[in-house]
Every structure is written in structure tokens, then in C-alpha cells.
C-alpha positions as CSV (number, residue, x, y, z in Angstrom):
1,X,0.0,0.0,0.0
2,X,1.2,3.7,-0.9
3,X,1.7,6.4,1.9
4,X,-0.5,8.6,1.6
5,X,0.9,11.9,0.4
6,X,0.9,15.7,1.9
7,X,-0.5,18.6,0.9
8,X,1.0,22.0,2.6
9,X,0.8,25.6,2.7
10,X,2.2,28.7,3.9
11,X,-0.8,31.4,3.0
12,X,0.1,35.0,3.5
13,X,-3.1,36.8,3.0
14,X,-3.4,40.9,1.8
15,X,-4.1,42.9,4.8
16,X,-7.8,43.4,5.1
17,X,-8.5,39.9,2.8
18,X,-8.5,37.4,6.1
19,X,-12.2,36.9,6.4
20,X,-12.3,36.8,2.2
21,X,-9.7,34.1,2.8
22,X,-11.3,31.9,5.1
23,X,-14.5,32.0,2.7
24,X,-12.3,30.8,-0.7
25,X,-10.2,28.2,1.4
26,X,-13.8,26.9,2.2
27,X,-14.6,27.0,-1.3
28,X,-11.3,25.4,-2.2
29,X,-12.0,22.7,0.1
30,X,-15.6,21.9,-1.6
31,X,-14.3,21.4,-4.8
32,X,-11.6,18.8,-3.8
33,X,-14.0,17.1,-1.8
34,X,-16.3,16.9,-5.0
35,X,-13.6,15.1,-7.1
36,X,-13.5,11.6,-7.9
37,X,-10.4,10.7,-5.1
38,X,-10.6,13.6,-2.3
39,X,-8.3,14.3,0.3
40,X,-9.2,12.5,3.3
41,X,-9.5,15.7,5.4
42,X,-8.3,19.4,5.1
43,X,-6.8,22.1,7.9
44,X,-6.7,25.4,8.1
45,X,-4.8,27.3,10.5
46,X,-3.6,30.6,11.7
47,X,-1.0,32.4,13.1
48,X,-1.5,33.3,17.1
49,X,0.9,36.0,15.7
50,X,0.4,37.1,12.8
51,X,-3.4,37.2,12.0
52,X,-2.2,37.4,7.7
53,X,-0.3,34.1,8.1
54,X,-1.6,30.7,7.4
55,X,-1.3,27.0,6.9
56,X,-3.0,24.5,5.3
57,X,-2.6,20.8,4.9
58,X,-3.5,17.6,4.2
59,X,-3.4,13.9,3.2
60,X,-4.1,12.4,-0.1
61,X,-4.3,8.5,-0.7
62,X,-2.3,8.6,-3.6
63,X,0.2,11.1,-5.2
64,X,-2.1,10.8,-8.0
65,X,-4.4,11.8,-6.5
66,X,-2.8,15.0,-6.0
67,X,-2.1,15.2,-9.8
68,X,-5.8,14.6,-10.4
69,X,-6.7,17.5,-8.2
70,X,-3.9,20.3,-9.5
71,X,-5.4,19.2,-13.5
72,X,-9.0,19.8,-12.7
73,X,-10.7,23.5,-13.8
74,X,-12.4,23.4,-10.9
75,X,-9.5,23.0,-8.7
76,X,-7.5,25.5,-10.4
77,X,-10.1,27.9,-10.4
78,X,-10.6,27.8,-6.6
79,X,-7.0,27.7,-6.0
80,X,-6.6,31.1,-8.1
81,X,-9.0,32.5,-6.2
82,X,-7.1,32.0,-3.2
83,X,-4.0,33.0,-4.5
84,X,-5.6,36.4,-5.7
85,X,-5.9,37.3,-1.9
86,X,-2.5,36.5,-1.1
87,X,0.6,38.5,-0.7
88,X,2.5,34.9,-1.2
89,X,1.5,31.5,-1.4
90,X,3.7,28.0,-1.3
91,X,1.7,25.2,-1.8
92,X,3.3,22.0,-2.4
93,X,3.5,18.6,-1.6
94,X,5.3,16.1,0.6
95,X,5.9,12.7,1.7
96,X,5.2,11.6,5.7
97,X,8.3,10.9,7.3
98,X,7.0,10.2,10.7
99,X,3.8,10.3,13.1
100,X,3.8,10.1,16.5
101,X,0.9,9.9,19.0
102,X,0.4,10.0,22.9
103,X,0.3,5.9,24.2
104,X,-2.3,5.4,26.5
């Protein structure tokens, strides 16, 4: 069986665009849960910080999967739409190296 595979991002959002933000990672969300082989969950996250800075990630089953989703229109679309609102934007994707959990 295949590891699943990673996708990450460091979001830095135009002052004043947050709340915009959080709406088209929502929407960008929707349409990878609407394709054929979805990622089995999303997060979004923010910086304590620095309220323009965040993360998103994610696993995929497949690396293909990943392929799949950067090829489709609708994908695309919603990923430009994020990327409009953002100063800078480094999506990419990466292999698990290692897990670890609390024993009880």
C-alpha cells in the first residue's frame, strides 16, 4: 500500500482579505471534496501571531491523487481565487516521514 501523500501551505493573505480568505479556502475545500479521489480531510490554521499568516494541509491516498486534483478546472479555479488574496503563497506537496501519538 502507498503512503498517503501531503499537501501543505504557507498562506500569506493581503491585509484586510483574512475573512475573504477563510471563505475561498472553504470553497477550495468543496471542490476537492467533489472530485472523484478527495483528500481525506483538510486544515486550516492561523497564526497566534500574525493574524495574515496561514497554513493548510492535508493527506491524499495517492500522489495521483494529488495530480488529479492540480489538473481539474475546478480546482484551479478555486486555487486562483485564493491566490488572488495572497501577498504569497507556497503550496506543495510532501511525503510523511513520521507520526507520532500519545500511548495510553
Amino acid at each position: 500500500m502507498e503512503p498517503p501523500i501531503y499537501t501543505h501551505a504557507l498562506w500569506r493573505v493581503k491585509p484586510g482579505q483574512e475573512e475573504a480568505f477563510i471563505e475561498a479556502w472553504t470553497a477550495l475545500g468543496e471542490a476537492f471534496f467533489a472530485l472523484e479521489r478527495p483528500p481525506l480531510w483538510g486544515t486550516l490554521i492561523r497564526s497566534a501571531a500574525e493574524p495574515g499568516v496561514f497554513y493548510s494541509f492535508g493527506p491524499w491516498q495517492k500522489a495521483q491523487d494529488v495530480e488529479s486534483m492540480r489538473s481539474d478546472p475546478t480546482s484551479q479555479k478555486a486555487l486562483a481565487a485564493l491566490v488572488a488574496l495572497c501577498e504569497e503563497a507556497t503550496p506543495g506537496s510532501y511525503h510523511l516521514v513520521r507520526h507520532v501519538e500519545v500511548k495510553k
